[in-house]
Every structure is written in C-alpha cells, then in structure tokens.
C-alpha positions in Angstrom: -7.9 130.1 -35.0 -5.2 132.2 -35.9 -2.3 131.8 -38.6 -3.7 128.2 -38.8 -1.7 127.7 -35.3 -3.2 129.5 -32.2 -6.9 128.2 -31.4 -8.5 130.9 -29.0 -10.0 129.0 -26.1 -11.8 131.0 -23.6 -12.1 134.8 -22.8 -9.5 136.2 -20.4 -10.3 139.5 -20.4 -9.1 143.3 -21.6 -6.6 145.5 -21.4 -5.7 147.6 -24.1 -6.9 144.9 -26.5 -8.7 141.5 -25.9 -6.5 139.2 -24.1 -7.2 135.3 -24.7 -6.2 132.0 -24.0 -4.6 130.1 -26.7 -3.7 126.6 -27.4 -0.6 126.8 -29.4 -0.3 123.9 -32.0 3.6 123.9 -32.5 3.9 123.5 -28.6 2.0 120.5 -28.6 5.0 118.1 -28.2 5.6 120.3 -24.5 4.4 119.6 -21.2 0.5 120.6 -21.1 1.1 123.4 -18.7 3.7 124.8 -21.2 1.5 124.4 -24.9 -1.1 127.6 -23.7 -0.2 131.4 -24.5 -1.9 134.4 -23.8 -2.8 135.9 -26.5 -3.9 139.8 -26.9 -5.2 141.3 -30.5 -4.6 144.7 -30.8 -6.4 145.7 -34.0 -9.1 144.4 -35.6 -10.9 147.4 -37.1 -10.4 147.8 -40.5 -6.7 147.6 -42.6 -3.5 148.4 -40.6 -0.8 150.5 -42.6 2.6 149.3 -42.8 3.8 152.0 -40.8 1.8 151.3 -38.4 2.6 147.7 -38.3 6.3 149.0 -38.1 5.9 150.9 -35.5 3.9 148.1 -33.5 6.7 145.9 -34.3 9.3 148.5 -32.7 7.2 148.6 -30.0 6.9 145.1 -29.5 10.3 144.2 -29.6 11.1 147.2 -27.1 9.3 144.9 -25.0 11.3 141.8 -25.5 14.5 143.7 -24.3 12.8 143.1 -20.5 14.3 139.5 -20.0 13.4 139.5 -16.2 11.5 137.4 -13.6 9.5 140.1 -12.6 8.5 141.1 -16.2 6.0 139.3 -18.3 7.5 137.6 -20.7 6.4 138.6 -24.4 6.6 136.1 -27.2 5.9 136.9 -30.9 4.5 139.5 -32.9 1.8 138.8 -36.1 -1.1 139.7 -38.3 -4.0 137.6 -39.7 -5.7 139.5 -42.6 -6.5 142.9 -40.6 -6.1 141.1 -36.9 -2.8 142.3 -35.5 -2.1 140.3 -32.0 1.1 139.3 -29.8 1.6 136.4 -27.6 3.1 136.3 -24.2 3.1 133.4 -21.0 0.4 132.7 -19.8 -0.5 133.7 -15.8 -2.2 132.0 -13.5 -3.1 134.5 -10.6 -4.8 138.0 -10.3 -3.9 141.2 -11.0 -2.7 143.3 -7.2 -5.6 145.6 -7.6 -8.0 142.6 -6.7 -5.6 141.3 -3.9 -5.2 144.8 -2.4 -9.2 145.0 -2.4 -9.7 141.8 -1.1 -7.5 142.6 2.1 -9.2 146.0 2.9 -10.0 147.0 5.3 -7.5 144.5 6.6 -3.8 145.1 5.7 -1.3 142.8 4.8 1.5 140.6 6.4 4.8 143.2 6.6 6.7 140.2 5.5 4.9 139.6 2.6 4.5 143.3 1.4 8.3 143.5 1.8 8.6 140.6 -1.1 6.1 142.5 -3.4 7.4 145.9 -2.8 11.4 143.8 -4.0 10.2 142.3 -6.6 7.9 145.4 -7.9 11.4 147.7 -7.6 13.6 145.0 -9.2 11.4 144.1 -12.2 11.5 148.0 -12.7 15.3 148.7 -12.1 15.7 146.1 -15.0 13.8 148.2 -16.9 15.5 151.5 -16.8 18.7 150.2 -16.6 17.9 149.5 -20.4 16.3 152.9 -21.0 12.4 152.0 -20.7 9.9 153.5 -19.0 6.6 152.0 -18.1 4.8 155.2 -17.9 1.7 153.7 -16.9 2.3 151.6 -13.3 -0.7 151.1 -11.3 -1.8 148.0 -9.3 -4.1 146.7 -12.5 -0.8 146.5 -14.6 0.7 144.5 -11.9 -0.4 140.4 -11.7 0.7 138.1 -9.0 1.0 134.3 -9.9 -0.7 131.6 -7.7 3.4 131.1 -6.8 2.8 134.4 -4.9 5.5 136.2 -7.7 5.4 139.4 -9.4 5.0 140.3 -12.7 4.6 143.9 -14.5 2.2 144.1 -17.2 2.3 146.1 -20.2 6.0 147.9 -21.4 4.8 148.2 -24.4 2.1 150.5 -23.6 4.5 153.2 -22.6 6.0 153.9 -25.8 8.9 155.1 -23.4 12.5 153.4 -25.3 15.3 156.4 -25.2 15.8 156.0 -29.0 12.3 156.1 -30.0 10.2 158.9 -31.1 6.8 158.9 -30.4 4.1 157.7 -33.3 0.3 157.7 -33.8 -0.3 154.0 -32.6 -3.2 151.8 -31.2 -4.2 152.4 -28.0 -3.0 149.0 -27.0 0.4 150.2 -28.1 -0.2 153.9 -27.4 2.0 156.0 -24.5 -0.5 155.9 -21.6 -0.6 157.6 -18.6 -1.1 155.4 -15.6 -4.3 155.7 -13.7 -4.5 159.2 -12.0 -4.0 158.3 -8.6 -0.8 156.8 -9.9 0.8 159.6 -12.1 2.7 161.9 -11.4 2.1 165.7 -11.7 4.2 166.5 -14.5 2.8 163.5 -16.8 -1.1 164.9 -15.6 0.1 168.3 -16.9 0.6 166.3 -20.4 4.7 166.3 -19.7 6.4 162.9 -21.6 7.0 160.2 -18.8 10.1 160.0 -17.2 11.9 157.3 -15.0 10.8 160.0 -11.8 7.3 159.4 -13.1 7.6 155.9 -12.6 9.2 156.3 -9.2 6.2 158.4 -8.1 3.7 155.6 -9.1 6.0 153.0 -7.3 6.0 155.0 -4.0 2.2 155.1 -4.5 1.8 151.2 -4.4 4.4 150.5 -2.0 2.4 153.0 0.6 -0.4 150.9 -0.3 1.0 148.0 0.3 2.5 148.8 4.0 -0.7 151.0 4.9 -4.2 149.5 2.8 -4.9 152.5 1.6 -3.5 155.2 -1.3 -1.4 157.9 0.5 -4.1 160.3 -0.9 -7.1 159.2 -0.8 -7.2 158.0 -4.5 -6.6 161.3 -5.4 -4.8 162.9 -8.8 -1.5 164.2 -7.4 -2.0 167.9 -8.4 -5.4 167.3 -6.7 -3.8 166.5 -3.7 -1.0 168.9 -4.3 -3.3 171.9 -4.5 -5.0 171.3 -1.7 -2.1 170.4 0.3 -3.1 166.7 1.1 -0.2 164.8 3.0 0.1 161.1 3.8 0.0 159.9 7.5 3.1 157.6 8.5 2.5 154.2 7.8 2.5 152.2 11.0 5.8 150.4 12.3 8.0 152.6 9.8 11.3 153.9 10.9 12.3 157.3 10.4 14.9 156.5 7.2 12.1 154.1 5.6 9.6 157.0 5.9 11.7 159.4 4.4 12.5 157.3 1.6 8.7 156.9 1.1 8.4 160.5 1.5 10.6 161.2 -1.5 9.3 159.1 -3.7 5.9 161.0 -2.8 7.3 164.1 -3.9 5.1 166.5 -5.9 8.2 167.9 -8.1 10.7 165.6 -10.1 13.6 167.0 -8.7 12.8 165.7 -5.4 12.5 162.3 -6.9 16.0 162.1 -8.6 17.2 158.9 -7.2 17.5 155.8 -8.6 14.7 152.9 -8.4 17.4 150.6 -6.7 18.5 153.1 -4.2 14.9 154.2 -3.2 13.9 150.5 -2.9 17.4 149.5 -0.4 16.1 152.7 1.5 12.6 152.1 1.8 13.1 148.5 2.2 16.3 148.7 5.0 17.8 145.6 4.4 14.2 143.4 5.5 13.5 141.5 2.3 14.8 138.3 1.9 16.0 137.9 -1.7 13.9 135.4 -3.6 11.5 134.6 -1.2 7.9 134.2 -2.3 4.5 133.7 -0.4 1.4 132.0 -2.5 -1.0 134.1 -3.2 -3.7 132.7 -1.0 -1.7 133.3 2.2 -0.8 136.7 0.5 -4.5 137.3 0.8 -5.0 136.7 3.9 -5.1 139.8 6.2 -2.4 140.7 8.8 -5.5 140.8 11.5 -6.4 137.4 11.2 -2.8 135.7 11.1 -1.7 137.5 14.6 -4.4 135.6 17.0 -3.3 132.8 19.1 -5.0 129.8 19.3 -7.1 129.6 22.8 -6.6 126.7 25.6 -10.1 125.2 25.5 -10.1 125.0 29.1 -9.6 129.4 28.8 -12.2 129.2 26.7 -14.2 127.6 28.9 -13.2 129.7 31.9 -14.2 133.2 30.0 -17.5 131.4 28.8 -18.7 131.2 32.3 -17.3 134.5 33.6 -19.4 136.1 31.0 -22.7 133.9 31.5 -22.8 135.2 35.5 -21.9 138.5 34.6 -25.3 138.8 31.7 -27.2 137.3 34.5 -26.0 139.8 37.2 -26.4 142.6 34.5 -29.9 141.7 33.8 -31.1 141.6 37.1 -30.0 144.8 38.5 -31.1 146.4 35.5 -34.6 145.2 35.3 -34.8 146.5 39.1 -33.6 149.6 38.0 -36.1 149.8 35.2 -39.1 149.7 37.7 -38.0 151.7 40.0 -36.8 154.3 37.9 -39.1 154.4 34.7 -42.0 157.1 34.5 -45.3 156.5 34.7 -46.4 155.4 31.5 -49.6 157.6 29.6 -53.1 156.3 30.2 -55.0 156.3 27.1 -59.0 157.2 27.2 -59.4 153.8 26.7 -57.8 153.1 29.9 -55.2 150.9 27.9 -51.4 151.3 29.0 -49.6 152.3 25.8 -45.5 153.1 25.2 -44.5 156.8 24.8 -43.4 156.8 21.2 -39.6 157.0 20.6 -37.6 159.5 18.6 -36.3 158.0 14.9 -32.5 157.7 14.9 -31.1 160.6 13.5 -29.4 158.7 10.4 -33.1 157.1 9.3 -34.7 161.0 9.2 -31.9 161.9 6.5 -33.0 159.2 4.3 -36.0 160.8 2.9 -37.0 158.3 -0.1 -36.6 156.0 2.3 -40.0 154.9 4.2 -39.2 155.2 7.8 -41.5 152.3 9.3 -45.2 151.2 9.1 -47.5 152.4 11.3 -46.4 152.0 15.2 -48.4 149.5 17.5 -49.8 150.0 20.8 -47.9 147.5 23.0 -48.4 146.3 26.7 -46.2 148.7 29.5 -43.2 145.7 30.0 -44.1 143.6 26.7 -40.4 143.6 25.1 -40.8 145.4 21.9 -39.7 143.9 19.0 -36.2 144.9 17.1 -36.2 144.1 13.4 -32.7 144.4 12.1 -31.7 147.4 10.1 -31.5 146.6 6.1 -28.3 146.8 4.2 -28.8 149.8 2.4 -27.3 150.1 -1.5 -24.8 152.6 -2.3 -27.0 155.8 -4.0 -25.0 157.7 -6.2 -25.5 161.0 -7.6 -23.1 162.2 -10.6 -22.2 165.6 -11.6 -22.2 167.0 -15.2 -18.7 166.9 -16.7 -17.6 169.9 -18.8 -14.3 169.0 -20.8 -12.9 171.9 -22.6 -10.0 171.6 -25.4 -7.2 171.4 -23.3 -8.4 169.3 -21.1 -5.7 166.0 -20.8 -9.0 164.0 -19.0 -12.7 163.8 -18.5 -13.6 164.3 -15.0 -16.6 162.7 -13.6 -17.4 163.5 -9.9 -19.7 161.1 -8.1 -21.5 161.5 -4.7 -22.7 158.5 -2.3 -25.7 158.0 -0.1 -25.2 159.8 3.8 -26.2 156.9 5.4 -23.4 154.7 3.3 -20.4 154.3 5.3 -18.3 152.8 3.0 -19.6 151.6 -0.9 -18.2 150.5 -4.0 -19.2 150.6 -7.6 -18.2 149.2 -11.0 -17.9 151.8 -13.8 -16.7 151.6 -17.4 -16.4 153.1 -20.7 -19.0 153.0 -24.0 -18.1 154.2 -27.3 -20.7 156.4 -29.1 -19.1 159.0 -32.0 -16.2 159.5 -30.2 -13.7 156.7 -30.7 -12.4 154.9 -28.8 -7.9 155.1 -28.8 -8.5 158.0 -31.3 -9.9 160.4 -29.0 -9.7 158.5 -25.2 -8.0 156.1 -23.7 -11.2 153.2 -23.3 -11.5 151.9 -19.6 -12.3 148.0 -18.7 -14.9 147.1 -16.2 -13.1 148.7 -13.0 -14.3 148.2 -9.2 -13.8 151.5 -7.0 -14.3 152.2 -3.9 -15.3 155.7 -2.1 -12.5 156.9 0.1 -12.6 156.0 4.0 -14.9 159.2 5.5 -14.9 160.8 2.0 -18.8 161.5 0.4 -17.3 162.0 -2.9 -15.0 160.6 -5.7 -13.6 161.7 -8.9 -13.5 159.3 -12.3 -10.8 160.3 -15.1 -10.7 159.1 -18.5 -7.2 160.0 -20.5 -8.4 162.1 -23.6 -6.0 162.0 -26.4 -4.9 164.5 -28.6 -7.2 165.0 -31.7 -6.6 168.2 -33.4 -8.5 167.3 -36.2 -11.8 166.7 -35.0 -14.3 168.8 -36.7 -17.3 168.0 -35.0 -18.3 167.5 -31.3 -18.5 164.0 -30.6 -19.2 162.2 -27.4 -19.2 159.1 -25.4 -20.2 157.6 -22.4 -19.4 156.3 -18.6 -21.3 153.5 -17.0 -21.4 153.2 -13.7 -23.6 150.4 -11.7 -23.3 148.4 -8.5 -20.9 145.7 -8.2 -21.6 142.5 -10.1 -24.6 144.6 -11.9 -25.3 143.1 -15.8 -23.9 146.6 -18.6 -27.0 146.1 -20.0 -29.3 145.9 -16.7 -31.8 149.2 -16.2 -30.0 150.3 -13.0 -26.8 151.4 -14.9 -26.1 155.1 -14.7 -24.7 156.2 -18.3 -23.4 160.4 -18.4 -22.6 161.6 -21.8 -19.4 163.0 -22.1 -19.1 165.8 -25.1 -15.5 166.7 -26.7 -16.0 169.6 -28.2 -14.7 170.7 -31.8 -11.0 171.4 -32.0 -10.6 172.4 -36.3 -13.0 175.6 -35.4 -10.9 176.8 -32.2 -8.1 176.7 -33.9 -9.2 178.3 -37.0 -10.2 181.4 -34.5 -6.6 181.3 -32.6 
C-alpha cells in the first residue's frame, strides 16, 4: 500500500518504471470498473532531491495539459518515503506492437487501419497544438482498448514542453528517443526532438499499418538512408495518399514541414469515418481471412468430387508411367533388389550440426518408402561483438539467424551490471522481434545516455532467448556491452 490509500494488486508490467494495478480506496464509493488506477513508481532507489521531485512534478503536469480521447489520461503525482509514483486510467487492451505482430504475416482490414491511423494523428495534433512533443512514438507507446480505441502512452517521457529546459531526470521521466526504427535521423544524430520528428515516427506506423511491415525493414533511418533503402508502395494507395506517406518518410526535416493534421487529411483522403471504432478482437483479425465467402454446400460438394476422379486418374497414369519408364534398379551380390540412394536436399547439407538421418535401409524395388515429416527447426542465432566508443548515442548489437530459418523471432532484454541503468542507458523491457522478411540479419540498439563523468569503464548486458524462454533458463544468450571511460578522454582532448 501506498500513502495508506492505493493497495497494489497485481503486476502489469514495465515501461520506464513498474506499472501496477491499484485499488484506490477514496474511489470506493464508484462503480467497480471506475475504483482501479494504474499506477507506475518511478523511483525507488535511494532519496530523491527536491529538485528532482520539482522537475518530475513539471513534468508530470506537462502531461496533464493532454485532455484528449486519444491520450491517456494522467491522474496525480506523489511520493511515499523514497517511492515517487503517478497514477493514470487504467486500460484494458494491448499495446499496437502486439496487435501488429499478431496479424503478420496477414495485414489488416483498410477500414480499420484507417480509424487507427485518425485517431493516432488526432491524439498527436492535440498535442502540438499545445507545444508537446512525444519524442518517443513507436507502436509499444501506443495501447488499443478492448473498445478498439487509441491511446498514446507516455508524454511525459519526452521532456518536450516549449517552455521547459531540459534537466537530469529519471529515466521514466527522461527525454527518450523512440525506438530506432522509429526516429528520425536528426534525433539519432543526438539533435533535440522536434514536432518533424514525431511526424517521421507517425508516417513509420501508419505504413505499417496499411502494408504489415516497417517501410524499412526495421531499419535506423540513417541506416536505411545510407544505403539508399526506399519503401515499396503500399497496395491500393492512390497517388496523393502515397505522396503524403512519402513525405512524412522524408530523411531531412525540411521535407517534413507540414502539419500533423494536414499530413493525416492527405494521407487519409477523406476515408475515415470520424468516431468510428472496431473492437479489438475483430481489429485482430487479418484482412485474408475476412474477404472469403461462405461456400454453397452443394459447391462444396461438387469440387469434392471433381478432385476425388481427378487423384484417381492422376494416380493411375502415373504409376504406368513409373514402370514403364523407371531404370532398372541395381542388383546387389546378394541377388536382393535395393533402391539407388537419393541425393540430400540441398537446405539439410547446410545444416552441419544437424545429424542428417540414421543409417538408410535397403527396401523392396516398389515398396513405398517412408516420409517422416521435416522437424521445426529453432531459430540459431549468432551475435557479433559490439564496440561502442564515446560518442556513440547507442549500443549496437548485430545478430545473425540460422540459413535454413525462413522467418524467426526472439525475445531480448536488458540486465544491469556496473553500468546503471537511466544513468548511463536507456533500460529495455522484455521485447519480441522478429528477423526481417528475406533478411539473415538484424540490428539491436540500446539509447546510451550522456555521462561525462564516468571515470571507469563499466558495462552491462543484452539477453536474448527464444520466445517464451525463462531470463534465468541456460539457453539465454547474454553479450557484455563495455562503456568505456569518458573523465580520461577528456582530460587528453
């Protein structure tokens, strides 16, 4: 319990801080559905300075500015002894990450990607029309209720109010870039976030949205900037909506010097109906499977049959084929008739840790031989050392995946070690990732923050394990990232 009046219930999960639900006792007189907060402590290591706590509270109330449908709702603000926390409504729902990856590879209704992609640009335009910036969009900061509506997550992270300067704070509270397939170019080159920045991550979700995937294969923009990666044209698209999409794609802020409102009438071309909503379990339900039309049984029936006579006729003209076409099979000295052995598909050879098969059996020339189903292979992953250097804005972790494994997915996270966690990175949740469609490799970034006054190298780690895998199970891949010494590099500058 809290201040003697929030009673912490179960375990919701983190983000930026250890998010709970909470009875509230002075709602107790409410509705049940309306007595339960969420509830998300943001420092609970040690004493918190009042300066600190200012700032927090300039922060938080920054936040409470956002009045808007499609913007959490924050409550209050408080301390318990060291425990600094904040309350806000509690959702019912899951985050657009998870209902992105449940739909791939499948994509999602247009109508109801339409309703995200308004309420996504409306909950923002509310936002910079009072001079925030979120700074950190991506689809985890973005939860859809079980109503099917949007909320943004997380305003206060950004640190982005006009008429505030920025301040050492908590993480929780700290300005945070948004994931690095979702930030811009400038903030990746450490430039302050802007309301062009938050455009850029916008256009990255909406793509996402109309076409399953990220316009760049999850890559950092100046990634895909260097190498010249360009998006293919979502699917049924016209030529205004594409070049609205297009802009908002734009590697350089001065292409992307139109309002959120605008870009989202443009992109959008007068398709969205205002208001409407879609529950989230039809929102999760795949554009694929919702376009069929129901079969007449007697069709059914019909195309049942065709195909019976047709596996019948098939079978019999090849088995005639087979006998008169098939070479002689080899005599053994034995004088038994044995199969000529068959070449190994290709893809099995590759695998060399990988027994191939047991020992091949003689069997009878005509005897059908056996097929034993291939087995689901796991996703191998190789990881390659990470070097950061001083200047370095993130550690970069670059991770391989089994040839044979057409598509895979892992879990990875953060662990602490000497390096501390919102001093000198940004700490990452339990995340799910997935390798890019016909892509080998992947990257990982962790946002390293600013610590000129580190006078030792320090170091922590990334976990990264199959999905579902236990952080404390043996098959979890830990790499040690170092950050090196900054007091003695600049003592020689």
């Amino acid at each position: 319990m809290l201040r003697e009046r929030y009673v912490l219930e179960s375990r919701l999960g983190t983000d930026g801080g250890s998010v709970f639900k909470a009875l509230d006792r002075l709602r107790v007189g409410l509705p049940e559905t309306h007595q339960y907060v969420a509830l998300k402590i943001l420092h609970a290591e040690g004493p918190c300075s009042e300066d600190t706590l200012a700032d927090l509270r300039l922060e938080f109330y920054c936040a409470q500015l956002l009045s808007h449908r499609n913007i959490v709702n924050v409550y209050e603000l408080d301390r318990d002894g060291d425990v600094i926390f904040f309350t806000m409504e509690l959702l019912e729902g899951e985050p657009l990450g998870q209902v992105m990856e449940r739909l791939r590879p499948g994509l999602m209704r247009r109508p109801q990607a339409w309703q995200l992609i308004e309420q996504l640009g409306a909950g923002l335009a509310h936002a910079h029309e009072r001079e925030v910036i979120h700074g950190s969009l991506d689809p985890r900061h973005i939860f859809v209720t079980r109503e099917g509506e949007l909320r943004i997550l997380r305003f206060g992270a950004a640190n982005g109010h006009a008429a505030m300067k920025p301040s050492p704070v908590p993480a929780a509270f700290a300005p945070a870039c948004a994931a690095p397939a979702y930030a811009s170019c400038e903030q990746l080159e450490g430039r302050a976030a802007e309301r062009r920045d938050d455009l850029y991550a916008l256009a990255c979700i909406c793509y996402e949205l109309l076409a399953g995937s990220h316009p760049f294969g999850s890559r950092p923009a100046t990634l895909a900037r260097d190498y010249r990666v360009s998006a293919a044209r979502p699917k049924g698209l016209t030529a205004r909506q594409w070049s609205a999409l297009q802009k908002g794609l734009s590697w350089h802020r001065a292409a992307r010097s139109i309002s959120v409102p605008s870009w989202t009438r443009k992109l959008t071309n007068g398709r969205v109906q205002e208001h409407s909503l879609t529950p989230l379990q039809e929102l999760t339900q795949p554009l694929a499977t919702q376009s069929r039309a129901p079969w007449h049984p007697a069709v059914v029936f019909a195309v049942l049959a065709l195909a019976a006579v047709g596996l019948v006729h098939l079978r019999s003209t090849f088995a005639v084929k087979a006998v008169d076409a098939s070479p002689a099979p080899p005599i053994a000295a034995s004088g038994v008739v044995t199969s000529a052995p068959r070449a190994e598909p290709p893809d099995i050879a590759l695998h060399a840790a990988e027994p191939i098969a047991s020992a091949r059996k003689a069997v009878a020339y005509g005897e059908p031989r056996a097929k034993t189903p291939p087995k689901p292979k796991p996703v191998a992953i190789s990881v390659e050392p990470s070097q950061v250097r001083s200047d370095d804005h993130f550690a970069e972790i670059r991770l391989q995946r089994n040839l044979l494994q057409k598509n895979g997915s892992f879990t990875w996270w953060t662990e602490p070690a000497t390096a501390k966690p919102g001093v000198d990175y940004v700490p990452e949740a339990v995340a799910l990732q997935t390798f890019p469609p016909g892509y080998r490799a992947t990257r990982l970034y962790v946002r390293l923050l600013p610590q000129p006054l580190r006078s030792q190298r320090s170091y922590f780690y990334i976990a990264i394990a199959q999905p579902g895998a236990h952080p404390a199970g043996a098959n979890v891949i830990r790499r040690q990232i170092w950050l090196p010494a900054t007091s003695n590099l600049q003592a020689r500058r």
